[in-house]
KESERO-576337 format. One record per residue (C-alpha): residue number from 1; x, y, z; residue in one letter. Coordinates in steps of 0.2 Angstrom, whole numbers, plus 5000, padded with zeros to 4 digits. Example, Ala and Ser with C-alpha at 12.3 -4.5 7.8 and 13.67 -1.06 7.14 Angstrom:
BEGIN
site k 1 | X 5062 | Y 4978 | Z 5039 | r a
site k 2 | X 5068 | Y 4995 | Z 5036 | r s
END
This chain:
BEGIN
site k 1 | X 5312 | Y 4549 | Z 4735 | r x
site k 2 | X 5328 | Y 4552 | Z 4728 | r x
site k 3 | X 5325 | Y 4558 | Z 4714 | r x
site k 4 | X 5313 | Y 4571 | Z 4720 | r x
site k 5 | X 5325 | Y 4578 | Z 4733 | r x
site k 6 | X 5338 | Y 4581 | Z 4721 | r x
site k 7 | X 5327 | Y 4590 | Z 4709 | r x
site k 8 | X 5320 | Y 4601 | Z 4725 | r x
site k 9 | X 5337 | Y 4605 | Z 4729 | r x
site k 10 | X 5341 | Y 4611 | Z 4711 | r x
site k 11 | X 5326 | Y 4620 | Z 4712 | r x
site k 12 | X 5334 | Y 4629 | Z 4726 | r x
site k 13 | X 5320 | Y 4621 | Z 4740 | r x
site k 14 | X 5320 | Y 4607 | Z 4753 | r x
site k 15 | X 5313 | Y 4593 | Z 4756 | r x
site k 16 | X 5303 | Y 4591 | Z 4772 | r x
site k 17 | X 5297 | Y 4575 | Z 4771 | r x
site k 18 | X 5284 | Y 4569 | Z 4785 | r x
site k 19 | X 5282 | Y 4549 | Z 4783 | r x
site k 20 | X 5266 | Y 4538 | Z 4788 | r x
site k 21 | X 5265 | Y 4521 | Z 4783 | r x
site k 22 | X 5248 | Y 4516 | Z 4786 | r x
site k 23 | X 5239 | Y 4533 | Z 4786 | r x
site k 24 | X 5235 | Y 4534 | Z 4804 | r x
site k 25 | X 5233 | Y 4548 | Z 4811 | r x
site k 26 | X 5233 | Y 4559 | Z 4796 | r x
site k 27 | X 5220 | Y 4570 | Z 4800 | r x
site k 28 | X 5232 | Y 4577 | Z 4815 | r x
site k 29 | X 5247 | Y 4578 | Z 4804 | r x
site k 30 | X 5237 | Y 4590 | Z 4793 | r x
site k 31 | X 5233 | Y 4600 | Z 4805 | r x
site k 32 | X 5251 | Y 4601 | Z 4815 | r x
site k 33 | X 5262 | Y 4603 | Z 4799 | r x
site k 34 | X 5258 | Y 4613 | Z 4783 | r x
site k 35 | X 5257 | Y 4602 | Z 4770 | r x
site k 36 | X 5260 | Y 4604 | Z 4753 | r x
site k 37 | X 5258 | Y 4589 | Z 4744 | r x
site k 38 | X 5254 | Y 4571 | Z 4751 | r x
site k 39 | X 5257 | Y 4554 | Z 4740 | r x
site k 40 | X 5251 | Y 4538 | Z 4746 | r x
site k 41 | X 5247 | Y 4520 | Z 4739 | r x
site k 42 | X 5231 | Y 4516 | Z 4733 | r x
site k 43 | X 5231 | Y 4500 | Z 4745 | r x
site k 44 | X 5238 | Y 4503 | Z 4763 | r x
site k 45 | X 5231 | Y 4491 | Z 4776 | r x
site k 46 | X 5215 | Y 4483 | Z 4779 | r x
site k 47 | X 5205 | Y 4493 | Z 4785 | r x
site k 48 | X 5214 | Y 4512 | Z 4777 | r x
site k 49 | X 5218 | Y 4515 | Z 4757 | r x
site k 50 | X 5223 | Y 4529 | Z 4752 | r x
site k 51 | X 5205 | Y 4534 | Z 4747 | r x
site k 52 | X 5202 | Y 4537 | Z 4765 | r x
site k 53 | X 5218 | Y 4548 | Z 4764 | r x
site k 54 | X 5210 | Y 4560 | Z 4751 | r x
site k 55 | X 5194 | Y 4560 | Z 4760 | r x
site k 56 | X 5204 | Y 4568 | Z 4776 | r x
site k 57 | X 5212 | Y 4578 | Z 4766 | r x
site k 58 | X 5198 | Y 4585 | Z 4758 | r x
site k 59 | X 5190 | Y 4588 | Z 4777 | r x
site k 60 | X 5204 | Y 4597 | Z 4782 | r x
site k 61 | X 5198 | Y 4612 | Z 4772 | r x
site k 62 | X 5216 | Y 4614 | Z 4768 | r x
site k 63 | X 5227 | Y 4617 | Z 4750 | r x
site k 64 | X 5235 | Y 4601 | Z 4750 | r x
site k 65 | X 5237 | Y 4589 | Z 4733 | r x
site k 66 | X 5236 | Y 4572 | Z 4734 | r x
site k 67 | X 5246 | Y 4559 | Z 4723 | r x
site k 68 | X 5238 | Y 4541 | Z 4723 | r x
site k 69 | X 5249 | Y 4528 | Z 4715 | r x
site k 70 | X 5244 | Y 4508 | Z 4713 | r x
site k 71 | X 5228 | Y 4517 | Z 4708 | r x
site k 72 | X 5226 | Y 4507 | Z 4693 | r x
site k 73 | X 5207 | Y 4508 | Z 4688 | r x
site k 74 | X 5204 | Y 4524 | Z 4697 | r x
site k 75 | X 5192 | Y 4538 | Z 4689 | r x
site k 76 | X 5201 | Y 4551 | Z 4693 | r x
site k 77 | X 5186 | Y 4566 | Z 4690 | r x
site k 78 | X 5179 | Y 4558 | Z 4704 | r x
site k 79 | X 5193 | Y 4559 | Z 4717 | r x
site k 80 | X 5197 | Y 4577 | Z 4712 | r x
site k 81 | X 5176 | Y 4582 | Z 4720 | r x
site k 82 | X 5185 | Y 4574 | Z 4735 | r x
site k 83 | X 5194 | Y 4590 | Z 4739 | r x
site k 84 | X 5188 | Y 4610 | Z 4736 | r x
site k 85 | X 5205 | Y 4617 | Z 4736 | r x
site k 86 | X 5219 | Y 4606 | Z 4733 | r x
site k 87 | X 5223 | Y 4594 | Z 4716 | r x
site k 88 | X 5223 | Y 4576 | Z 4715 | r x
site k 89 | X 5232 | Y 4566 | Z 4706 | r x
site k 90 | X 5233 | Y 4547 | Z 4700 | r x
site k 91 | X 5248 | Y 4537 | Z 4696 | r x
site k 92 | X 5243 | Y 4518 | Z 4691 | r x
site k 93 | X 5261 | Y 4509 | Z 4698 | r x
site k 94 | X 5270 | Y 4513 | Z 4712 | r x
site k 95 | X 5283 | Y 4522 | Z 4702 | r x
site k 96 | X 5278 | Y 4541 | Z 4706 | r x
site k 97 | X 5292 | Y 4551 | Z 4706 | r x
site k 98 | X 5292 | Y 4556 | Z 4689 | r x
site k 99 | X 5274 | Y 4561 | Z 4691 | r x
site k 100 | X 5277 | Y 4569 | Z 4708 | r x
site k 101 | X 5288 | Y 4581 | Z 4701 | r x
site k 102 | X 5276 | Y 4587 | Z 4691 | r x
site k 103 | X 5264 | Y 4590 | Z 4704 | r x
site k 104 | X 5279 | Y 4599 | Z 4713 | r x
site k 105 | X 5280 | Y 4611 | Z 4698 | r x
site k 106 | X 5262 | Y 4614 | Z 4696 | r x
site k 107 | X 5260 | Y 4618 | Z 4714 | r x
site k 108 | X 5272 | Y 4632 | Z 4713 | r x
site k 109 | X 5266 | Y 4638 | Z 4699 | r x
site k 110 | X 5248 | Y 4640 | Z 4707 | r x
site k 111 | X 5256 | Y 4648 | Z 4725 | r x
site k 112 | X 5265 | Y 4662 | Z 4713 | r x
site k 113 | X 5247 | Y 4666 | Z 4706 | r x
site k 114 | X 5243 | Y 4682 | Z 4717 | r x
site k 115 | X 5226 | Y 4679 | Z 4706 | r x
site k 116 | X 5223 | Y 4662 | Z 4711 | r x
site k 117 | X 5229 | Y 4664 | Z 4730 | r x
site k 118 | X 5216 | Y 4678 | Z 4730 | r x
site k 119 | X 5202 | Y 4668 | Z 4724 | r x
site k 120 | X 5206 | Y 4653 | Z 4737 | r x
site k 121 | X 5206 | Y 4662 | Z 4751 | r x
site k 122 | X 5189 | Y 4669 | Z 4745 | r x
site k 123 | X 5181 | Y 4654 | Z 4742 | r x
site k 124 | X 5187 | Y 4648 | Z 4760 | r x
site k 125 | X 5176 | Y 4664 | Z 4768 | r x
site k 126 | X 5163 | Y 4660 | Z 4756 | r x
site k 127 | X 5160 | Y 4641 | Z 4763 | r x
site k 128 | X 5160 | Y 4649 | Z 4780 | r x
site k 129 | X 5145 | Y 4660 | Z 4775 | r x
site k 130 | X 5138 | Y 4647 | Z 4769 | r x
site k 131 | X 5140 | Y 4637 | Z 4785 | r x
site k 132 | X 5134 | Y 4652 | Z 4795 | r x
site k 133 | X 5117 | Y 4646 | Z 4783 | r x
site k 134 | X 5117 | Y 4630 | Z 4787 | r x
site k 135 | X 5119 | Y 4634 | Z 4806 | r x
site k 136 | X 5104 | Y 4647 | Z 4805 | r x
site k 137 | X 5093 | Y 4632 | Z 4795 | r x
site k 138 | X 5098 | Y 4620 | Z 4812 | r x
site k 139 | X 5094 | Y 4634 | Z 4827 | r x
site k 140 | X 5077 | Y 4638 | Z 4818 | r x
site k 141 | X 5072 | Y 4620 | Z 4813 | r x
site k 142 | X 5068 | Y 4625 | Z 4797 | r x
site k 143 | X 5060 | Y 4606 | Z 4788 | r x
site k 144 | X 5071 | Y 4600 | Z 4777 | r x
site k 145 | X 5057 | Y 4602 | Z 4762 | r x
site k 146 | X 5060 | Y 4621 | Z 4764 | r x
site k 147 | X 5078 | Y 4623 | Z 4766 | r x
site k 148 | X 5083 | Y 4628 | Z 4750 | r x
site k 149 | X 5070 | Y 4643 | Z 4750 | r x
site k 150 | X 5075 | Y 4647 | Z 4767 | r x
site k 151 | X 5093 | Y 4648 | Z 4758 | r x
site k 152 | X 5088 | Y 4655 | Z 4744 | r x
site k 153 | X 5073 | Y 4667 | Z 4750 | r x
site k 154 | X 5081 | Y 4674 | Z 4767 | r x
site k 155 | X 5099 | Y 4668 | Z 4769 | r x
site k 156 | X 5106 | Y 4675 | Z 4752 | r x
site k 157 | X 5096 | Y 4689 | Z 4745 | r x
site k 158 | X 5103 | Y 4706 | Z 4742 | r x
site k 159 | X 5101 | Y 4712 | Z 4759 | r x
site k 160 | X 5108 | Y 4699 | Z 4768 | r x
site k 161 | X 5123 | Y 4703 | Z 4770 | r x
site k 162 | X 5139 | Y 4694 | Z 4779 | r x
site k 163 | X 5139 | Y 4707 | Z 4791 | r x
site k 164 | X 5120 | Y 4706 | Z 4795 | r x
site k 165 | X 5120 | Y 4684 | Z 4798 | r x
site k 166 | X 5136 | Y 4690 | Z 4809 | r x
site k 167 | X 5124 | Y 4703 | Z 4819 | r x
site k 168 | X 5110 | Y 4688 | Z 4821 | r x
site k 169 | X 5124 | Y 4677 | Z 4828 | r x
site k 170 | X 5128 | Y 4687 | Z 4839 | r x
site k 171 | X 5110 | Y 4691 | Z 4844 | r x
site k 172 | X 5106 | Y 4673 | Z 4845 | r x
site k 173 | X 5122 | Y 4670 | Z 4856 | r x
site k 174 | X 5118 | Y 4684 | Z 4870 | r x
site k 175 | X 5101 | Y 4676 | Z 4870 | r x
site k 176 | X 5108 | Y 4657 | Z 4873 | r x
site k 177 | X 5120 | Y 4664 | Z 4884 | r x
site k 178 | X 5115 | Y 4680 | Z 4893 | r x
site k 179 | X 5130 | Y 4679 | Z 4903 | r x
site k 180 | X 5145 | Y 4690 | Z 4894 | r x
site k 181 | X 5157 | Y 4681 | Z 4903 | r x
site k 182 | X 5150 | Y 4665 | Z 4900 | r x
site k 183 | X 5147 | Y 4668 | Z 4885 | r x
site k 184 | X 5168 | Y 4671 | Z 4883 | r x
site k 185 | X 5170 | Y 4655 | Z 4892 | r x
site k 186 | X 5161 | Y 4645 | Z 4879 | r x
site k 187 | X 5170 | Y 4652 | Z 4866 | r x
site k 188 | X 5157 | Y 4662 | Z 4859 | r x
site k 189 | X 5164 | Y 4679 | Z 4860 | r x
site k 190 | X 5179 | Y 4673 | Z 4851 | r x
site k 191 | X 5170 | Y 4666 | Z 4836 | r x
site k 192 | X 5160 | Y 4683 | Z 4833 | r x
site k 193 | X 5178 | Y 4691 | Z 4833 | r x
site k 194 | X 5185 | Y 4677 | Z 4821 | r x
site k 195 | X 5170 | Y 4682 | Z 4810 | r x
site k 196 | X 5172 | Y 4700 | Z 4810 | r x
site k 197 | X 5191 | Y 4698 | Z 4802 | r x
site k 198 | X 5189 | Y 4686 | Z 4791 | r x
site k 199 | X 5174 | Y 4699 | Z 4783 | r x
site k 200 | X 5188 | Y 4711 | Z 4782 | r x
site k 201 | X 5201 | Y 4702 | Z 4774 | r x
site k 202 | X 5188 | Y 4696 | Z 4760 | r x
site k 203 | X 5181 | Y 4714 | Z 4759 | r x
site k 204 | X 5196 | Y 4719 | Z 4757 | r x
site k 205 | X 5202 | Y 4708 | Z 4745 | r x
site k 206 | X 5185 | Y 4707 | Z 4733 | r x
site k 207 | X 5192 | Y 4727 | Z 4734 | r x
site k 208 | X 5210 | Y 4727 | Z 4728 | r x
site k 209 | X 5219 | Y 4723 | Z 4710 | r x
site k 210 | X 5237 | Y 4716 | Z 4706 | r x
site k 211 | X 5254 | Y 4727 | Z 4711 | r x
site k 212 | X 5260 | Y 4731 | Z 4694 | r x
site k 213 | X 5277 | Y 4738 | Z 4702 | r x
site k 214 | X 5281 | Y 4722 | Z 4713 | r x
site k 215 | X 5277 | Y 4703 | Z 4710 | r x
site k 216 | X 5263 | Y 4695 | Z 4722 | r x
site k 217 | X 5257 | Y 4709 | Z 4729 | r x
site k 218 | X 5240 | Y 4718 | Z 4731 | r x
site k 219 | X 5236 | Y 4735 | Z 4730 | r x
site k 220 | X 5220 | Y 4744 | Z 4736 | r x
site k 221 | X 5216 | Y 4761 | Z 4735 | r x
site k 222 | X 5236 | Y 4765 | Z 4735 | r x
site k 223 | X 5238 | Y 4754 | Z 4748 | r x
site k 224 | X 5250 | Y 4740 | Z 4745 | r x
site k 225 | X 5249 | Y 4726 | Z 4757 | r x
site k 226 | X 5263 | Y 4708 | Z 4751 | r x
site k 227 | X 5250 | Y 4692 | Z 4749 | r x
site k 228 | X 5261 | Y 4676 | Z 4748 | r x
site k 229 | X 5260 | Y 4659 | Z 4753 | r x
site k 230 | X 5262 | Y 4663 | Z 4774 | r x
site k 231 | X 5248 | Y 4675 | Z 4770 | r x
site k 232 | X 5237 | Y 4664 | Z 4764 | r x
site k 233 | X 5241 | Y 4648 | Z 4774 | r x
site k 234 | X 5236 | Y 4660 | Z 4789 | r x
site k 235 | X 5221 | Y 4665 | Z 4782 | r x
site k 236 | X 5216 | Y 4646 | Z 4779 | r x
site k 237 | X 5221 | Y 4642 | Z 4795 | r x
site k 238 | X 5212 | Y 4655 | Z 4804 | r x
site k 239 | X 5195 | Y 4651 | Z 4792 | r x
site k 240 | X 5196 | Y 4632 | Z 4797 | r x
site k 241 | X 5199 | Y 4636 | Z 4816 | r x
site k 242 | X 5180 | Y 4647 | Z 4812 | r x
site k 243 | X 5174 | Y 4633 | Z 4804 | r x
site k 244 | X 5179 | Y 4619 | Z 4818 | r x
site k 245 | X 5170 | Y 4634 | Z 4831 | r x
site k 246 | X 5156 | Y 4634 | Z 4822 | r x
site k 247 | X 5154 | Y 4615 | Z 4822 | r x
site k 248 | X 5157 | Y 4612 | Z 4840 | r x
site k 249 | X 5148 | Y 4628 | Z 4845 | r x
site k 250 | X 5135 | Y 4626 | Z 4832 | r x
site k 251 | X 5123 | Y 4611 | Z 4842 | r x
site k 252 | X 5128 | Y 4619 | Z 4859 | r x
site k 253 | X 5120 | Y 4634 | Z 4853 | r x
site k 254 | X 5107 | Y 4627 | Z 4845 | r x
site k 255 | X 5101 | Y 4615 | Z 4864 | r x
site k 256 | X 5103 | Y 4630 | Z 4873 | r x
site k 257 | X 5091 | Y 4641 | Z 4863 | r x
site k 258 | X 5077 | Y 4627 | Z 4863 | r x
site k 259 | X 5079 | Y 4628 | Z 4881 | r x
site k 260 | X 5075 | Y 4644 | Z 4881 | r x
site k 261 | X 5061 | Y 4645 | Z 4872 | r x
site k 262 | X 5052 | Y 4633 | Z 4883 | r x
site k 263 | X 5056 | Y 4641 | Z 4896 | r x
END
């Protein structure tokens, strides 16, 4: 890692370097450090590679690359579906450096892309809606034959909105969980919150256009708001939390309904 570190601090950055020697516990380091880049061998013990590495990052929801060296033989198109929004890459020895650096330059490249960050952070609401489907499709039992006209027929015609599958949540909560504050202690009244801002930061961003007076910024309706990396790291981390909500509140939900209704 030499030779990385001493191009990253010509390039005027640091190196924090987080180590893990048999990918282990990766799934918590993504989520307790922001991390920009990961690079791991193809072969690490028996029972992990580093292909089990790419597939937690890519569950992670989060913009991390991936380098995998030793990955001689590797299709690298088919690793690259592994993960929505960060980059993978393939270096068949374990000489990577070279190759790392290269990774390093094009990830600052796409974090200085006010147009690019804009369109991530997007997409990352986006797969949220489309969560909120999937969820909808679960609570109503709808067969599994007729989900796809249940997606495309209800779930995402013109009049149903973000807004509107947020409303029905929420209905469908206060019917699970008549309770307010129960429904508080669950968690519920924090996911309908969480869903309510993260529809306003992509309305406001489908809404706005590049600053042409200062670098990475946005600017709506006169309104200039800065939108950097920090930014969009937060808005990630907040659109993940909403998604691990909806996962673990999701079936909860969905139980306490059916009990409902055969009540």
């Amino acid at each position: 890692m030499k030779k990385v570190r001493e191009y990253l601090e010509k390039s005027g950055l640091r190196l924090k370097l987080i180590e893990n020697t048999d990918g282990t516990g990766i799934a918590k380091q993504l989520r307790d450090h922001a991390i920009d880049i990961v690079a791991t061998d193809k072969n690490l013990t028996e029972t992990m590679t580093g292909l089990d590495v790419i597939a937690a990052v890519g569950n992670s929801g989060l913009c991390t690359d991936v380098l995998l060296y030793s990955g001689k033989d590797m299709e690298v198109k088919e690793l690259r579906k592994k993960i929505t929004y960060g980059f993978v890459d393939i270096v068949e020895s374990k000489e990577f450096a070279d190759r790392l650096i290269l990774l390093i330059e094009k990830s600052i490249r796409r974090w200085e892309d006010i147009i690019h960050l804009r369109g991530l952070v997007i997409s990352k609401i986006i797969d949220i809606e489309l969560k909120l489907n999937l969820l909808f499709a679960k609570i109503l039992r709808v067969p599994e034959d007729m989900a796809d006209i249940f997606h495309d027929s209800i779930l995402e015609n013109s009049s149903s909105t973000f807004e509107g599958k947020i409303k029905a949540l929420e209905k469908m909560m206060e019917v699970a969980v008549p309770g307010k504050q129960e429904r508080k202690k669950e968690g519920f009244a924090t996911l309908i919150k969480d869903l309510h801002d993260l529809q306003r930061n992509r309305n406001y961003l489908a809404h706005c256009k590049r600053d042409l007076k200062e670098d990475n910024c946005l600017v709506s309706m006169g309104e200039t708001k800065k939108f950097d990396k920090k930014k969009v790291m937060s808005l990630f981390s907040n659109a993940q939390d909403v998604s691990n909500i909806i996962d673990s509140l999701g079936g909860k939900l969905s139980v306490k309904l059916g009990k409902r209704s055969k009540v």
